[in-house]
C-alpha positions as a printed Julia matrix, in Angstrom:
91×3 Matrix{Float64}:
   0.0     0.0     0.0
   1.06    3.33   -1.05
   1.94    5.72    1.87
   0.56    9.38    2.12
   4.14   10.53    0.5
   3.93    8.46   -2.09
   0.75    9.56   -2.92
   1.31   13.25   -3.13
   4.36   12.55   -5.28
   2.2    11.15   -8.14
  -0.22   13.86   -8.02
   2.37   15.96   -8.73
   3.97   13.75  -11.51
   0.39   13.87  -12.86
   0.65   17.36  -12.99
   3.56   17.91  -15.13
   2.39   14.66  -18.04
   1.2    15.53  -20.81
  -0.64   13.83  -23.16
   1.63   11.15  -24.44
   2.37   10.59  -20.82
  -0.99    9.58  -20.1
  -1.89    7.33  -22.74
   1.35    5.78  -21.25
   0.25    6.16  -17.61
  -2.97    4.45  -18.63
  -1.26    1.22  -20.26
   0.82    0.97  -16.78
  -2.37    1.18  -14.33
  -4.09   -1.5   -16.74
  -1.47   -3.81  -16.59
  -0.87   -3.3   -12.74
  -4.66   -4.04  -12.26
  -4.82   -6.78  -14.27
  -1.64   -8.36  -12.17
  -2.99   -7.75   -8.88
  -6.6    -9.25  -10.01
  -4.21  -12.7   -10.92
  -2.44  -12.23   -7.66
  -5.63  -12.25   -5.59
  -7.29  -15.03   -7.61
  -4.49  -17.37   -6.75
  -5.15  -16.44   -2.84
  -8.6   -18.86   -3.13
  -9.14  -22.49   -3.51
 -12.53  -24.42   -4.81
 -14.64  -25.0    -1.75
 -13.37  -21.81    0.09
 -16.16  -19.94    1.66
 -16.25  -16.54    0.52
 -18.31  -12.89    0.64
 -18.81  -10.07   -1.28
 -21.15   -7.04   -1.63
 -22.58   -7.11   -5.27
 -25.5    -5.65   -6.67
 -27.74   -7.91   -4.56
 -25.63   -6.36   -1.87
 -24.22   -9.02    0.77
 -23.71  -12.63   -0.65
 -22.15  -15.34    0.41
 -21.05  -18.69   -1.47
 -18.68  -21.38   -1.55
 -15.86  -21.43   -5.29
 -16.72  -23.59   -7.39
 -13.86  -23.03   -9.97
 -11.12  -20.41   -9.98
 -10.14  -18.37  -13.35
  -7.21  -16.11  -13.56
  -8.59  -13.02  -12.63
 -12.2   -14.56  -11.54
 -14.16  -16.4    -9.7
 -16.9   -18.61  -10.19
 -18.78  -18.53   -6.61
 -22.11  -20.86   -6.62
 -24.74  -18.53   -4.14
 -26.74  -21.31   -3.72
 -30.16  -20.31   -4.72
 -28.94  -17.27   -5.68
 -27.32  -19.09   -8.64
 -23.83  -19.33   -9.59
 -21.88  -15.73   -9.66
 -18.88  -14.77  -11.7
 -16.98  -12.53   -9.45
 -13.77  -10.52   -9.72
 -11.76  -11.63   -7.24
 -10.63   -8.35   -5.84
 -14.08   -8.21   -4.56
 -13.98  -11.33   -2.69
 -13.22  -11.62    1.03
 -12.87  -15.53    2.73
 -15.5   -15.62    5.46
């Protein structure tokens, strides 16, 4: 997690890009998103009890089959859910 410091320092880099330097900037947060969605995915195992607040707002389900960057939780008779796992929490 990015300290207070950190964060101030990359306002201010945002300040001084220019165009170029976002389409750039852009490309790097997608691809550092798309990593840490993989990262998290490979934190849960099929049959894990899990959570998450979706548009149904609090569910609750046990993983039926991890993807790379999601999750396929079965809600019971809620049906079966295809959730990012960034959303997920074990519970």
């Amino acid at each position: 997690m990015l300290n207070t410091s950190e964060m101030v320092r990359i306002r201010q880099l945002f300040a001084k890009a220019d165009g170029d330097n976002f389409n750039e900037i852009a490309n790097m947060f997608n691809e550092a998103r798309r990593s840490y969605a993989h990262r998290q995915a490979r934190t849960f195992k099929k049959g894990q009890k899990v959570e998450w607040i979706g548009k149904r707002g609090l569910m609750s389900g046990v993983i039926a089959k991890v993807n790379r960057k999601n999750i396929v939780v079965d809600a019971g008779a809620q049906g079966m859910w295809n959730v990012t796992a960034t959303m997920l929490k074990a519970s």
